[in-house]
Structure formats: structure tokens, C-alpha cells
DSSP file (Angstrom, degrees, kcal/mol; ACC not computed):
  #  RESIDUE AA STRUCTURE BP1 BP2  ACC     N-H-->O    O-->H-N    N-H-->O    O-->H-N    TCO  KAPPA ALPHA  PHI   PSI    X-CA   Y-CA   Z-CA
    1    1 A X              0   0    0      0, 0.0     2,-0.5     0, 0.0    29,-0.2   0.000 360.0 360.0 360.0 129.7  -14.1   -2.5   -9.7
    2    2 A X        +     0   0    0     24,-0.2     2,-0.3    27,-0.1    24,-0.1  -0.817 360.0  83.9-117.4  83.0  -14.2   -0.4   -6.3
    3    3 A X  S    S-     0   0    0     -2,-0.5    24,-0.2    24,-0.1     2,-0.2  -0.934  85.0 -81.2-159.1-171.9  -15.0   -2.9   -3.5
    4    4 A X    >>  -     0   0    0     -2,-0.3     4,-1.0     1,-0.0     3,-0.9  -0.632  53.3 -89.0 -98.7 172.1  -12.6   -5.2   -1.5
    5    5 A X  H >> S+     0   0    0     25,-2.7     4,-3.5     1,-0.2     3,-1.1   0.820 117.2  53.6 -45.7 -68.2  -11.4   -8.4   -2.7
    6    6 A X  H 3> S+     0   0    0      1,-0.3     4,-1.9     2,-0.2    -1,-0.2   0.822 113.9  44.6 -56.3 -35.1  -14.5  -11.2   -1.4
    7    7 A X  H <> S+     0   0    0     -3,-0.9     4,-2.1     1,-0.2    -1,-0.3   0.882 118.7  44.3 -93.0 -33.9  -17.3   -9.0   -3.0
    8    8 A X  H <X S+     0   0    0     -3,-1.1     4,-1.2    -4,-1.0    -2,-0.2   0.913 104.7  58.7 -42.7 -60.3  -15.1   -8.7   -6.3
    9    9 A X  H  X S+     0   0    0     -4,-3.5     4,-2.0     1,-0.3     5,-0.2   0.839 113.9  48.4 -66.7 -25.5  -14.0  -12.4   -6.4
   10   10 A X  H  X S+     0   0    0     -4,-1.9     4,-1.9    -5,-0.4    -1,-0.3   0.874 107.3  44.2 -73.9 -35.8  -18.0  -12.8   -6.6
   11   11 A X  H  X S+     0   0    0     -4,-2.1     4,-0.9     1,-0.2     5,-0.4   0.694 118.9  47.4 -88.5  -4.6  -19.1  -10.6   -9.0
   12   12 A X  H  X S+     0   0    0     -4,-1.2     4,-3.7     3,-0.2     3,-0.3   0.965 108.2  55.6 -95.4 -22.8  -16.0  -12.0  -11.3
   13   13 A X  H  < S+     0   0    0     -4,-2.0    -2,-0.2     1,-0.2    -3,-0.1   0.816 110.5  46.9 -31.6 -54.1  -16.9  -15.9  -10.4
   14   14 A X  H  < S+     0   0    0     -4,-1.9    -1,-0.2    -5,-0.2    -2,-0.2   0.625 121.3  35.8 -93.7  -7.6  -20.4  -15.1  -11.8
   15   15 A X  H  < S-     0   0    0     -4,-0.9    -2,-0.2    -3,-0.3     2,-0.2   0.748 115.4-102.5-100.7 -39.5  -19.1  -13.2  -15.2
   16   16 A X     <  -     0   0    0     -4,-3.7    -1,-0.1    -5,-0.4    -2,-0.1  -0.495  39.5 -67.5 125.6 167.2  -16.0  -15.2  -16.0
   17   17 A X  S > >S-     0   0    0     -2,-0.2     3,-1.3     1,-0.2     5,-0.5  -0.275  72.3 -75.2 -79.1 169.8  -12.3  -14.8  -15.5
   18   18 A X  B 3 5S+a   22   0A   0     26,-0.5     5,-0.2    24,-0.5    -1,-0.2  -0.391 110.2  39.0-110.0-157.7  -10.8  -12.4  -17.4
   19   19 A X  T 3 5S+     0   0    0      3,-2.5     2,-0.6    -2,-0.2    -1,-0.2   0.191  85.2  99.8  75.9   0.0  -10.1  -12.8  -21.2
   20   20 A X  T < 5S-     0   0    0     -3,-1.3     2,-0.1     2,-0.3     3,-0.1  -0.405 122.6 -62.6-112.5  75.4  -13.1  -14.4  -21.8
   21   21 A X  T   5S+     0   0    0     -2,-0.6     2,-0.3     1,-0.2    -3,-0.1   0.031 118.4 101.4  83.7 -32.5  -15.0  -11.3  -23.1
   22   22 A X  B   < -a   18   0A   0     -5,-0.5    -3,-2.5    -2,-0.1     2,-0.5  -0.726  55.6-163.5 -96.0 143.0  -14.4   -9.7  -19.8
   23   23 A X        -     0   0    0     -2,-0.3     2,-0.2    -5,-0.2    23,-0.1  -0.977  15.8-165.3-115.6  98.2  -11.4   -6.7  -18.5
   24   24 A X        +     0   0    0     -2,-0.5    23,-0.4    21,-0.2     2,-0.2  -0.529  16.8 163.5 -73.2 146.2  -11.1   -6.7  -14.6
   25   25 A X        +     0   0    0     -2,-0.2    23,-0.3    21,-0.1     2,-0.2  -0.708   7.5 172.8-169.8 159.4   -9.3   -3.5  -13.2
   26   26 A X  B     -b   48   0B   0     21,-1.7    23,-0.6    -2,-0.2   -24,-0.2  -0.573  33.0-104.5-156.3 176.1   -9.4   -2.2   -9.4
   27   27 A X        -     0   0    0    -24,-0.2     3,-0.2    21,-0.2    23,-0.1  -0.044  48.3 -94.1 -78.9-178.2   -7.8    0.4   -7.1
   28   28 A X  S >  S+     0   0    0      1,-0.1     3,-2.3    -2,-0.1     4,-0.3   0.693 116.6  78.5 -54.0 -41.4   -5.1   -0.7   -4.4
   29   29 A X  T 3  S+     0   0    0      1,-0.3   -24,-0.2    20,-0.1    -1,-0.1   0.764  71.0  79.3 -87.3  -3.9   -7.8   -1.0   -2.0
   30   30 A X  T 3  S-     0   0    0     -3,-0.2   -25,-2.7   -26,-0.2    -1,-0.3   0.875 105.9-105.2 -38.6 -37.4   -9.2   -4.6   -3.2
   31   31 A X    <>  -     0   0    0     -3,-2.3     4,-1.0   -27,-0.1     5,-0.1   0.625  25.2-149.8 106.1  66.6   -6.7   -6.4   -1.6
   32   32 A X  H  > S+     0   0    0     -4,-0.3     4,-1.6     2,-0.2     5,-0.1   0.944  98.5  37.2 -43.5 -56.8   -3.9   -7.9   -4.1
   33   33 A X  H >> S+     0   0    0      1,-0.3     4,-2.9     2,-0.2     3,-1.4   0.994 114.1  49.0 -52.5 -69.0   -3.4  -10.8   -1.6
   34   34 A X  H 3> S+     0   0    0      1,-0.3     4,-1.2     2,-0.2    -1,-0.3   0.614 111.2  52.2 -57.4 -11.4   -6.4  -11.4   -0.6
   35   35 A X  H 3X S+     0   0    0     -4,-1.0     4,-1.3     2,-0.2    -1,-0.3   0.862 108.1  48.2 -82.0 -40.3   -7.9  -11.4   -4.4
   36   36 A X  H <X S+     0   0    0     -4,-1.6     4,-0.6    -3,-1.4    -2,-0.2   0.600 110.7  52.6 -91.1  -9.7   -5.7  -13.9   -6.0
   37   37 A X  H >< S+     0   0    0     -4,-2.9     3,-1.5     2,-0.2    -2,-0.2   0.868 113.1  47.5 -83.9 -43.8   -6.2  -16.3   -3.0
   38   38 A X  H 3< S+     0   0    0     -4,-1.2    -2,-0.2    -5,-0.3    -3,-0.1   0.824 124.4  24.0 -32.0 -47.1   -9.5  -16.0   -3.5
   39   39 A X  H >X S-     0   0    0     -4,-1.3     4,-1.3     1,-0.2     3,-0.9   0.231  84.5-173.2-110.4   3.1  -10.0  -16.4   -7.1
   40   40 A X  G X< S+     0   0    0     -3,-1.5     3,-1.0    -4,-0.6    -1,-0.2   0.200  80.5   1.7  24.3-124.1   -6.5  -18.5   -7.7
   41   41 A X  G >4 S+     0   0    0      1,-0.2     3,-1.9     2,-0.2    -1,-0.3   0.812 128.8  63.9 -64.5 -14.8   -6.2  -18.9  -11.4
   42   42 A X  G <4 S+     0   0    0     -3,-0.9   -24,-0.5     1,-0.3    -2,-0.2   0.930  94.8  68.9 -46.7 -44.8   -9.6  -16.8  -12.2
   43   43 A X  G X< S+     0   0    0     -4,-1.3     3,-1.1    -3,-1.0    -1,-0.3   0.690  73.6 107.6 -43.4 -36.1   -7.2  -14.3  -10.5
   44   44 A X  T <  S+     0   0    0     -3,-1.9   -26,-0.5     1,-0.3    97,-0.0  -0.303  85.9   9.5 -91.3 127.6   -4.8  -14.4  -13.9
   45   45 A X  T 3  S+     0   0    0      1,-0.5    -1,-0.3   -28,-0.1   -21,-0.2   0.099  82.1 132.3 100.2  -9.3   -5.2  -10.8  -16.1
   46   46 A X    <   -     0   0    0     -3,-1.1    96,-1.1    -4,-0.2    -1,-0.5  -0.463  51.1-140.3 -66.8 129.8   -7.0   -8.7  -13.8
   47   47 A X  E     - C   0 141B   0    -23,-0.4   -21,-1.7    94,-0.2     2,-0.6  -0.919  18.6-170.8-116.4 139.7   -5.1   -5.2  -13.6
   48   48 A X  E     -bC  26 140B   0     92,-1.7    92,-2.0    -2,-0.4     2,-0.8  -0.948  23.4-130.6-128.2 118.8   -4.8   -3.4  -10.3
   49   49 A X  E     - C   0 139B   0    -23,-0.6    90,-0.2    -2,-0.6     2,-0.1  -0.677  28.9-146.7 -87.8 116.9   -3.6    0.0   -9.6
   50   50 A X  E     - C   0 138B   0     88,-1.0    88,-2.0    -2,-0.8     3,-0.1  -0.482  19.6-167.6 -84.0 148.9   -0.8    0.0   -6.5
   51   51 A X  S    S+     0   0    0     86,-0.2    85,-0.3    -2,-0.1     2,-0.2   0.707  79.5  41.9 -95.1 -35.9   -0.5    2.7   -4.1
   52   52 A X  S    S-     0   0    0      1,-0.1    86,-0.2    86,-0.0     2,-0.1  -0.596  94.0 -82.7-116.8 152.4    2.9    1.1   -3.1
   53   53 A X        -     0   0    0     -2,-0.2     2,-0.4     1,-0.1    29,-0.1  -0.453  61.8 -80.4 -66.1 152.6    6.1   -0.5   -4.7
   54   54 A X        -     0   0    0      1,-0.1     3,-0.2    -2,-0.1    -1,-0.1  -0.373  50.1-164.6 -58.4 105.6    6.2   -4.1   -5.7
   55   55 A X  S    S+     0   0    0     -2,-0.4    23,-0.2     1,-0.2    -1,-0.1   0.055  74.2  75.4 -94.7  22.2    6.9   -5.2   -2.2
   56   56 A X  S    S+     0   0    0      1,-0.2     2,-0.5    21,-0.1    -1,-0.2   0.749  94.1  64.1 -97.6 -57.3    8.2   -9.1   -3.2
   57   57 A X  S    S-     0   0    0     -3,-0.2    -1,-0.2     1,-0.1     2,-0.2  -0.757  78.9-138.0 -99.8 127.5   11.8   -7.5   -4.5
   58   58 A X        +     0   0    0     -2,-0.5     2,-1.1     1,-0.2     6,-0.2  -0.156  51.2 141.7 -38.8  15.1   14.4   -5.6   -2.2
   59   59 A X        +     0   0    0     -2,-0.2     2,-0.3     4,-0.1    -1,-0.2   0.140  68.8  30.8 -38.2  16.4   15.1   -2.7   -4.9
   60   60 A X  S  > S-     0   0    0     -2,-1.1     4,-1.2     1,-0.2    61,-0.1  -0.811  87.9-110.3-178.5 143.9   15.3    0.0   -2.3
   61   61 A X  H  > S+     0   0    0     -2,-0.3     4,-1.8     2,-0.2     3,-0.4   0.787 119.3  58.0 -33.6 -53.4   16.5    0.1    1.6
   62   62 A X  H >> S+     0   0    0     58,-1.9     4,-1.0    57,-0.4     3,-0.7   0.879 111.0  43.9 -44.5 -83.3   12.5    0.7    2.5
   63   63 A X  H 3> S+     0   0    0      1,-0.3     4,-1.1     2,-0.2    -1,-0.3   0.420 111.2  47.2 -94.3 -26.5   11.8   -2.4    0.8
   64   64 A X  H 3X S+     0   0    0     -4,-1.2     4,-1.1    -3,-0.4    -1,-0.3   0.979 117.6  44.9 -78.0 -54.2   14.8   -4.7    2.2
   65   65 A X  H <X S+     0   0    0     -4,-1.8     4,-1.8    -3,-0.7     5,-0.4   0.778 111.6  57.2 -71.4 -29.8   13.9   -3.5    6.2
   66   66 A X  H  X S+     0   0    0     -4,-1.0     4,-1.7     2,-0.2    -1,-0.2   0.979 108.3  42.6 -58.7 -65.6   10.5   -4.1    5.1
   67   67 A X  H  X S+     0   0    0     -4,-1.1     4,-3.2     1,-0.2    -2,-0.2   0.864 108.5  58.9 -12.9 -80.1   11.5   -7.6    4.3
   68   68 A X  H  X S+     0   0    0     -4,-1.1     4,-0.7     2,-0.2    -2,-0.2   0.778 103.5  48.5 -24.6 -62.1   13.3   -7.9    7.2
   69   69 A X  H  X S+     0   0    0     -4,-1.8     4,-1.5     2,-0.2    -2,-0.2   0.602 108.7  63.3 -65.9 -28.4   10.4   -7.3    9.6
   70   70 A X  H  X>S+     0   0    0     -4,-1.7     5,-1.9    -5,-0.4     4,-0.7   0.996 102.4  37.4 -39.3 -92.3    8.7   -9.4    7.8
   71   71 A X  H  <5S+     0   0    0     -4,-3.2    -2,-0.2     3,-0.2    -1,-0.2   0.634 108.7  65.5 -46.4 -26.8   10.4  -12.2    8.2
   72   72 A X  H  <5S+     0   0    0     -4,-0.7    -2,-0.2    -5,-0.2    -1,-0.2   0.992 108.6  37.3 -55.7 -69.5   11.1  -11.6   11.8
   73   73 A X  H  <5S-     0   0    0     -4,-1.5    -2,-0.2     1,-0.1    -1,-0.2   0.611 118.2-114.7 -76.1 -12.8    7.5  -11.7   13.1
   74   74 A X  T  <5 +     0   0    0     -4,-0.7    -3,-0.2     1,-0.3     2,-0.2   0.931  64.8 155.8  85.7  35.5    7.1  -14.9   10.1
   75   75 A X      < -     0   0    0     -5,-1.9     2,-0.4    -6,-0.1    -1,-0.3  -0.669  46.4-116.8-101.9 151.9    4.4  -12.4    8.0
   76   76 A X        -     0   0    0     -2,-0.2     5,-0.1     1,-0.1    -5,-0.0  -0.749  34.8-106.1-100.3 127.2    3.8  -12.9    4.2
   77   77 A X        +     0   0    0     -2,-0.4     2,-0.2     4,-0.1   -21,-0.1  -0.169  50.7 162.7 -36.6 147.3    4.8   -9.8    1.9
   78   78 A X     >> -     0   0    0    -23,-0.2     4,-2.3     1,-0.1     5,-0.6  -0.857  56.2-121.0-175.8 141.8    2.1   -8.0    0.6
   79   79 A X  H  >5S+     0   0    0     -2,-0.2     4,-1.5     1,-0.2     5,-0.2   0.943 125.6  44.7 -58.0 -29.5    0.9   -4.3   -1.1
   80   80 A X  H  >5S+     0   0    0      1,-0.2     4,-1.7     2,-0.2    -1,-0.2   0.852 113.3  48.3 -75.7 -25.6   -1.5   -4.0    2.3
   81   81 A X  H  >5S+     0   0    0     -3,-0.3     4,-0.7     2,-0.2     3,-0.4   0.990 116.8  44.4 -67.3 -53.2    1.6   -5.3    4.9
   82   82 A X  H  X5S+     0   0    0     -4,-2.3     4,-1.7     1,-0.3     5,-0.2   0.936 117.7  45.4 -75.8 -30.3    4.3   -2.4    3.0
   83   83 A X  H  X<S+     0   0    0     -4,-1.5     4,-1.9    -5,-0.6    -1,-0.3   0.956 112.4  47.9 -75.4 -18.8    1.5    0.4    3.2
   84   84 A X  H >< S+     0   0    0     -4,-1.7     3,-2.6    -3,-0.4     2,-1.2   0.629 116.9  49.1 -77.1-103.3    0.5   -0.4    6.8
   85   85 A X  H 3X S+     0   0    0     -4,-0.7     4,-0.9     1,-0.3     3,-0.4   0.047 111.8  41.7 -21.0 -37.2    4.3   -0.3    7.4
   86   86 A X  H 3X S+     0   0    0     -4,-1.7     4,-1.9    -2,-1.2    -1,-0.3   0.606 110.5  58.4 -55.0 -43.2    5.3    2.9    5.7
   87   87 A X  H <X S+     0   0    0     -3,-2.6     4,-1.0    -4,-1.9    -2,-0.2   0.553 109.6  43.6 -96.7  -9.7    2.2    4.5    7.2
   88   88 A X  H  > S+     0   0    0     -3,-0.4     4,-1.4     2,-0.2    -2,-0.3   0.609 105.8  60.1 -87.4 -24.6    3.8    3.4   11.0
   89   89 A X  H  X S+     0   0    0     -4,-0.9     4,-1.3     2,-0.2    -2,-0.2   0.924 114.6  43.8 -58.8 -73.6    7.4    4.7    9.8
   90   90 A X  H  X S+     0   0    0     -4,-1.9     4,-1.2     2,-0.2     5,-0.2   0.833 108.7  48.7 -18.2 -78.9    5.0    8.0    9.5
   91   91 A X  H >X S+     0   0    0     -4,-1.0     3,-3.5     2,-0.3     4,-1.1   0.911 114.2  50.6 -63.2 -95.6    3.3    7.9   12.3
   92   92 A X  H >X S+     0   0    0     -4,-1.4     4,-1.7     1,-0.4     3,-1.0   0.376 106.0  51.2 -11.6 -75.3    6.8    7.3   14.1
   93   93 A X  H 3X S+     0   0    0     -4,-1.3     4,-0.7     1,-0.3    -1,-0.4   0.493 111.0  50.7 -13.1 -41.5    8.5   10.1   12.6
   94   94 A X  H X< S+     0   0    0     -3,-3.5     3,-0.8    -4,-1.2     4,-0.5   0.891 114.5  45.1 -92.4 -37.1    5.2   12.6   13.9
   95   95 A X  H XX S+     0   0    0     -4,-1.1     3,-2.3    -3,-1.0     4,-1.0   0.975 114.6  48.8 -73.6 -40.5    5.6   11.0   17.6
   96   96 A X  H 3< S+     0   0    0     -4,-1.7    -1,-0.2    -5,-0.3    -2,-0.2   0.767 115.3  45.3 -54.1 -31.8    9.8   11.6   17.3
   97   97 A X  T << S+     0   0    0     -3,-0.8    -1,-0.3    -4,-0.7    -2,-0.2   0.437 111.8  51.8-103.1  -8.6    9.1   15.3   16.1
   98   98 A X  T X4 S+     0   0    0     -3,-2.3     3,-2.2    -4,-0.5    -2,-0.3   0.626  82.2 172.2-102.8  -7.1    6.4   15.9   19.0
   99   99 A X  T 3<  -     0   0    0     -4,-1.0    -1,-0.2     1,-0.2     3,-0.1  -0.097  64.9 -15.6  46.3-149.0    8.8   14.7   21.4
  100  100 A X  T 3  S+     0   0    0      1,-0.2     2,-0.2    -4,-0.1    -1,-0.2   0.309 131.1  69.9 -82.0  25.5    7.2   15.4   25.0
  101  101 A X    <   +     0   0    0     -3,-2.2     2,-1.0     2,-0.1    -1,-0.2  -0.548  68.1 172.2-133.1  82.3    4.8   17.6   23.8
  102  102 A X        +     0   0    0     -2,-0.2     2,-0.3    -3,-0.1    -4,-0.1  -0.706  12.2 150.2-104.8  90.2    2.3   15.2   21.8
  103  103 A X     >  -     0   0    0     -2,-1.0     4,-2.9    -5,-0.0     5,-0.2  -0.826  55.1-118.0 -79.3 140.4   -1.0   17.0   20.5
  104  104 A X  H  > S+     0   0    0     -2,-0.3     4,-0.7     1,-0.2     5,-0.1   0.803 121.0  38.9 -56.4 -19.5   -2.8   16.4   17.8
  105  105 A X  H  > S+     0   0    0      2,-0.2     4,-0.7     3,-0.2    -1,-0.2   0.549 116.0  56.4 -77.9 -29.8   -2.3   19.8   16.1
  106  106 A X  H  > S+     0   0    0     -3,-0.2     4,-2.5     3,-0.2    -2,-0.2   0.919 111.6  44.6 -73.8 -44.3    1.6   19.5   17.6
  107  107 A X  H  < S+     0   0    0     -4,-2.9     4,-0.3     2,-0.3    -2,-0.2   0.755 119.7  38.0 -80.6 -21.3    1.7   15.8   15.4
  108  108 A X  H  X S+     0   0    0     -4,-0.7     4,-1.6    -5,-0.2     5,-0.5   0.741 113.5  56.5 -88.0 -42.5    0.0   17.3   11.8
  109  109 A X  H  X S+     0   0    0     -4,-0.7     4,-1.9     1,-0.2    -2,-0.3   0.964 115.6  42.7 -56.5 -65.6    2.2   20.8   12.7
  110  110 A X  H  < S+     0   0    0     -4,-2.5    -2,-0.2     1,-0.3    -1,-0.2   0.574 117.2  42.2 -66.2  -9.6    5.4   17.7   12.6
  111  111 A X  H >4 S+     0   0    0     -4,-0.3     3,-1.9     2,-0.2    -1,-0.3   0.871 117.6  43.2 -89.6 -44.5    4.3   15.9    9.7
  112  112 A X  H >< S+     0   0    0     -4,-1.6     3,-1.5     1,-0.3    -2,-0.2   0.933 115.6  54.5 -60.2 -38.8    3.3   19.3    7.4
  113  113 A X  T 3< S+     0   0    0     -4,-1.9    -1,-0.3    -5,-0.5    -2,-0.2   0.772  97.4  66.2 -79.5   3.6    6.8   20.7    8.8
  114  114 A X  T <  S+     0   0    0     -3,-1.9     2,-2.6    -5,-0.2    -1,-0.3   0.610  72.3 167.1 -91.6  -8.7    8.6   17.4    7.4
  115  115 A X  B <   +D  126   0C   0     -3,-1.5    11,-0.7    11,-0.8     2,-0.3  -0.092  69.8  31.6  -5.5 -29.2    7.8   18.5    3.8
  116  116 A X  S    S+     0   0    0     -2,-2.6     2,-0.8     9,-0.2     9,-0.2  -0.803  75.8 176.2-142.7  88.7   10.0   16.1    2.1
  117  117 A X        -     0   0    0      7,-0.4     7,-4.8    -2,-0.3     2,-0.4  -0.898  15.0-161.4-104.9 116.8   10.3   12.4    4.4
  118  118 A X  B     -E  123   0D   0     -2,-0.8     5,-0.2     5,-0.2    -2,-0.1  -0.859  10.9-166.2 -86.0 130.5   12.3   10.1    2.5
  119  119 A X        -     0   0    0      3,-2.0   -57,-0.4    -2,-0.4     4,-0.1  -0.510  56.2 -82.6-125.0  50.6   11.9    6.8    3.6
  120  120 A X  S    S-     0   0    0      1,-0.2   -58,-1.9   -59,-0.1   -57,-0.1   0.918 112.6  -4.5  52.0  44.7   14.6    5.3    2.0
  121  121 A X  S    S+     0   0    0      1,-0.2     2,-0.2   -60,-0.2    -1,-0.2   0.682 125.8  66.2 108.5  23.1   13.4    4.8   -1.3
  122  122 A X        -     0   0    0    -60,-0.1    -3,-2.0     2,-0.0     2,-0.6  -0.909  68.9-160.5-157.6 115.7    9.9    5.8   -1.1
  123  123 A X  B     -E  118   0D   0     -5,-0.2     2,-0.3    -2,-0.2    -5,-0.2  -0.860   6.4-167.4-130.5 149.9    9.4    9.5   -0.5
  124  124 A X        -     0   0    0     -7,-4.8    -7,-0.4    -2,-0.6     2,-0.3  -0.665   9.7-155.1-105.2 164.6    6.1   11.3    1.0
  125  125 A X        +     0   0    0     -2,-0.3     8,-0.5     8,-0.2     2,-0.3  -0.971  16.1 170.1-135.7 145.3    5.7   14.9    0.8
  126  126 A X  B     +D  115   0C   0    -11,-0.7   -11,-0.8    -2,-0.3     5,-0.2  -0.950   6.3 155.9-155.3-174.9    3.4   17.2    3.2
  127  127 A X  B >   -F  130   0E   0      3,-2.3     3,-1.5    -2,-0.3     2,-0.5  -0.720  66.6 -39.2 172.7-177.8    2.8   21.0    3.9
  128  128 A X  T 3  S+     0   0    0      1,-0.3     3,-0.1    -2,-0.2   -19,-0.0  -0.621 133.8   2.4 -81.4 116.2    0.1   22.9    5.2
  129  129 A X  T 3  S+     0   0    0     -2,-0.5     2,-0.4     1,-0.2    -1,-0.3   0.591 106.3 101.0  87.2   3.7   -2.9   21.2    3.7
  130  130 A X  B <   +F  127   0E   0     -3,-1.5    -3,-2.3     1,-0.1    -1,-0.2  -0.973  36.5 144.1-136.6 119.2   -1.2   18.7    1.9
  131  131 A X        +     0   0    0     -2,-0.4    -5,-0.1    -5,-0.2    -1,-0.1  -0.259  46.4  82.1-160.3  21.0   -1.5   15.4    3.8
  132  132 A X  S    S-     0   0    0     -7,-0.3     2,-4.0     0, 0.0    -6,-0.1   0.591  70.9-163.2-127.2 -22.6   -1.7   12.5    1.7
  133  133 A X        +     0   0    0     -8,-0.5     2,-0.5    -9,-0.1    -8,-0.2   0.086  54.3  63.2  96.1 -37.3    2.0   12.6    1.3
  134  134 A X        -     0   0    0     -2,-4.0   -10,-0.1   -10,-0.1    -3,-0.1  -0.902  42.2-178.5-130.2 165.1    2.4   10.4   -1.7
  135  135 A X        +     0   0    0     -2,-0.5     2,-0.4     2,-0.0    -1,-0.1   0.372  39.3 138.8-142.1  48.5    1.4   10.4   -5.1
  136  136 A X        +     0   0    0    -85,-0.3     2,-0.3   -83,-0.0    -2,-0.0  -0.660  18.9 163.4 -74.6  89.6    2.7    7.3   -6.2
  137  137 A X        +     0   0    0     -2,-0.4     2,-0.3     2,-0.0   -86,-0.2  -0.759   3.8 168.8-130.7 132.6    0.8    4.6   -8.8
  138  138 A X  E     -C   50   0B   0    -88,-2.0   -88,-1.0    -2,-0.3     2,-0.4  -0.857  28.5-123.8-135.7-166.1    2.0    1.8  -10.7
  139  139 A X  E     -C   49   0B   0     -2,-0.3   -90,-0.2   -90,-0.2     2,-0.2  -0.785  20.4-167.2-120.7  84.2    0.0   -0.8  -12.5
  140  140 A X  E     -C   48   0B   0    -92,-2.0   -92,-1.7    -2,-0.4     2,-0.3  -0.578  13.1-153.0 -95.5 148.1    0.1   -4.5  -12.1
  141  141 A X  E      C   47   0B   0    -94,-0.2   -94,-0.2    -2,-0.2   -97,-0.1  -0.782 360.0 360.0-104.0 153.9   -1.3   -7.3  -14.1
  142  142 A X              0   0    0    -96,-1.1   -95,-0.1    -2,-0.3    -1,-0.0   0.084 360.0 360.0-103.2 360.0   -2.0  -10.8  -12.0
């Protein structure tokens, strides 16, 4: 399936969950959360390819501060909360490196010149033309 979660939860609502003759499998960009509230137990066997680490366990510094911020502001973990976070750590890191001289061509020149930003336990890479930074997939079952 390539759609977000609501239009998904429909089409699987009106085939059956799966195991029952039917095999669900998505990208990252469904919407983990938002799929399994939808669909509760219907939710159960559906496989989904993550963009991000399993963002429920503190395995890696990234993933504890992540945690952390979390809980501060009283937000639920989630693969969409860690990538939006990761992707403002970024975005931080380009502003830090443009200092006072903040172009757009200055902030893609700091990210490309960063080739290897480790983010504590998630690492991007970029270079001239190479801008998507990670190329990191795992697999989850619901």
C-alpha cells in the first residue's frame, strides 16, 4: 500500500484484516501510529517498512534525548515524532554551520560539507548531490 494511514485503514476494513487470505505491507509514510489506532486489532500482521529506528526503546543516545523531549512537552513516541526530530537536529546543525551568514546555497553548502553527521546513534551522510542523508530501513510487523 502507498497512501497514508485513513485511506489504507479503508481499503483494508473492506478486504479483511490480514491473514485472512490477505498480506498488507506499506512504506514508512502510512503513519505507524496513526494506522494501528485506526484499525486497532485489524492492525495485527500488517508489515511496514521504517525509515527510522524502533523509537519505543532507548538503544542509542539519539533515541534516549529523543525520549526525553518527549516526555518533556507530554508527546507520544512515534516513527513520524523521531523522523520529524532527527530532521530538526539537521536543520539545526545547517543553521549552526551558516552561522551569521544564512543562505540557502550557504545551508545545502553546510549540510553537503558535513559528509558524515552522526547523530548519536543514527548517522546521515551528504556530499554534493547527495541529500537524502540516510539510507536506513528496517521492517516491522504490527
Amino acid at each position: 500500500m502507498g497512501s497514508v494511514y485513513g485511506a489504507c485503514a479503508k481499503l483494508i476494513e473492506g478486504l479483511g484484516p490480514a491473514g485472512r487470505g490477505a498480506m498488507y505491507s506499506s512504506v514508512s509514510f502510512i503513519g505507524t501510529s496513526g494506522l494501528t489506532k485506526n484499525l486497532g486489532a485489524q492492525a495485527a500482521g500488517i508489515g511496514i517498512s521504517q525509515v527510522m529506528p524502533y523509537p519505543w526503546r532507548p538503544s542509542t543516545p539519539l533515541l534516549a534525548r529523543f525520549q526525553q523531549a518527549m516526555d518533556t512537552i507530554g508527546a507520544e513516541f512515534s516513527y513520524g515524532a523521531l523522523e520529524g526530530f532527527v530532521n530538526g537536529l539537521v536543520v539545526l546543525h545547517g543553521l549552526r554551520e551558516c552561522r551569521n551568514d544564512l543562505t540557502w546555497s550557504n545551508f545545502i553548502a553546510a549540510l553537503e560539507g558535513a559528509r558524515k553527521l552522526d547523530l548519536q546513534g543514527y548517522v546521515l551522510r551528504f556530499g554534493a548531490g547527495i541529500h537524502a542523508g540516510s539510507d536506513f530501513v528496517d521492517m516491522t510487523v504490527i
